[in-house]
N, C-alpha and C positions, 0 to 999 in steps of 0.2 A: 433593529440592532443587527450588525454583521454578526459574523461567527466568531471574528476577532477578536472583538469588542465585547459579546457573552463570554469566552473563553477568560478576558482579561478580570472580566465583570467577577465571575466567578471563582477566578485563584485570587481575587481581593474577598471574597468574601469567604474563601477557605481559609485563607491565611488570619485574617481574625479570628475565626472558628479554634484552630490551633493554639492560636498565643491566647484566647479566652482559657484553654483547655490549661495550658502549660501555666496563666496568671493563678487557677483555680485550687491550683496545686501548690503554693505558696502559703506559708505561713509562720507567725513565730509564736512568741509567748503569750500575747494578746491578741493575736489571729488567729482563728481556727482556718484551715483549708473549707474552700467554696463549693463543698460534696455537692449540694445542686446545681451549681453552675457547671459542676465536673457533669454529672451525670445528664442532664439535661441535654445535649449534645451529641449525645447515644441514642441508637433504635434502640427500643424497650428490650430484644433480644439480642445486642452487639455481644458480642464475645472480646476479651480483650486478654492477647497473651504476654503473661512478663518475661523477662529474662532467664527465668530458671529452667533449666531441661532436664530432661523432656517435656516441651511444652504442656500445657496444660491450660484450658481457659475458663475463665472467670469472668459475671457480669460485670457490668460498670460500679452498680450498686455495693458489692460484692469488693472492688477494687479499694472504691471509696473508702467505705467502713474500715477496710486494712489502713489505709492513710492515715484518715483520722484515728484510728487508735493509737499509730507510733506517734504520734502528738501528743495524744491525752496518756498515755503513759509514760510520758517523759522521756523514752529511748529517741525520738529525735524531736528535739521541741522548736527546732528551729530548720527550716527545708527552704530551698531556692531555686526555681528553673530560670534560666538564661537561653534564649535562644541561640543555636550556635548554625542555623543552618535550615533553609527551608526552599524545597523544590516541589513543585505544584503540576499535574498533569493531567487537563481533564480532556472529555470523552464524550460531549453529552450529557447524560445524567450520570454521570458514574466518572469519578476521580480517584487517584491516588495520590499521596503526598509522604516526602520522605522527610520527616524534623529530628535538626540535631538538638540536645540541650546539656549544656551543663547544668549539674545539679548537685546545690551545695548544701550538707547536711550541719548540723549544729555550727557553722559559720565556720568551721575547716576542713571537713574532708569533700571535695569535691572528684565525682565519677562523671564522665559523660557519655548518654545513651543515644541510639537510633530510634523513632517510631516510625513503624510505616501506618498510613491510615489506610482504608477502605473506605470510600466514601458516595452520595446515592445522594440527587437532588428530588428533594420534594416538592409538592407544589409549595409549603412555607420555607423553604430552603437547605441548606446542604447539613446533612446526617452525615453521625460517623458510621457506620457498617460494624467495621470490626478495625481492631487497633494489635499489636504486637511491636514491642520493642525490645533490643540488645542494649548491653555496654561496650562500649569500642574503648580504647584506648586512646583515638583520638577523631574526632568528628570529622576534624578539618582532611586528614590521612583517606578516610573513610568517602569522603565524596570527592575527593582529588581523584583517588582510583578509577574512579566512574568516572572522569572529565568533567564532575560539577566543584560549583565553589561553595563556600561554606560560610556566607554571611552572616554576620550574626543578627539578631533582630528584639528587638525590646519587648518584651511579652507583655510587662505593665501599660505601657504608652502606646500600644498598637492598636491602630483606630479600631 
């Protein structure tokens, strides 16, 4: 295999990795979110920082359980990520990736946030390290600045 061809190998298997993460985070009345599927994806000791500052981090585990609870207490029984955005750049065994997504809360208020990942291949394939995202005001704005583009990508249906 070229270096190409692993490099290419590789942001296809990151890029599932992400829309698995962003699918797992889905859910409505009759769906719980996919806290294993979420957490599974994580080294056991990933740190993961939210939006709120001064940052401050929190396990995977830890993330989850927050999720699911705005579920199960009804304050958001309905949540949606949309891919709006996904740049991929590895290294060897070590990648980073920048994901945009809208995310639609009880079926009307829709925010959209940045993730950056940190990411670390193993012999059975690519970990998340550590994760940290913002809300921007607009995704598309947000990787235009930088000279990237901002595709959108289907987190359900992504092989």
């Amino acid at each position: 295999m070229t270096a190409a061809s692993r490099a290419a190998a590789d942001r296809k298997e990151i890029a599932a990795l992400i829309a698995r993460q962003f699918r797992a985070l889905c859910w409505d009345e009759e769906t719980p979110p996919d806290t294993s599927a979420l957490t599974s994806a994580f080294l056991p000791n990933a740190q993961l920082f939210a939006s709120a500052r001064p940052a401050r981090a929190q396990s995977a585990r830890d993330f989850a359980a927050r999720m699911a609870g705005l579920r199960d207490s009804g304050q958001i029984p309905v949540f949606e990520e949309k891919g709006r955005g996904l740049h991929i750049w590895v290294a060897g065994k070590v990648a980073i990736a920048l994901a945009g997504c809208e995310m639609h809360e009880n079926r009307t208020e829709v925010t959209e946030d940045i993730s950056a990942f940190l990411l670390v291949r193993n012999p059975e394939g690519w970990v998340i390290a550590a994760q940290a995202w913002d809300i921007l005001p607009s995704i598309a704005a947000a990787f235009s600045a930088s000279g990237l583009e901002a595709e959108p990508f289907d987190v359900r249906h992504f092989p």
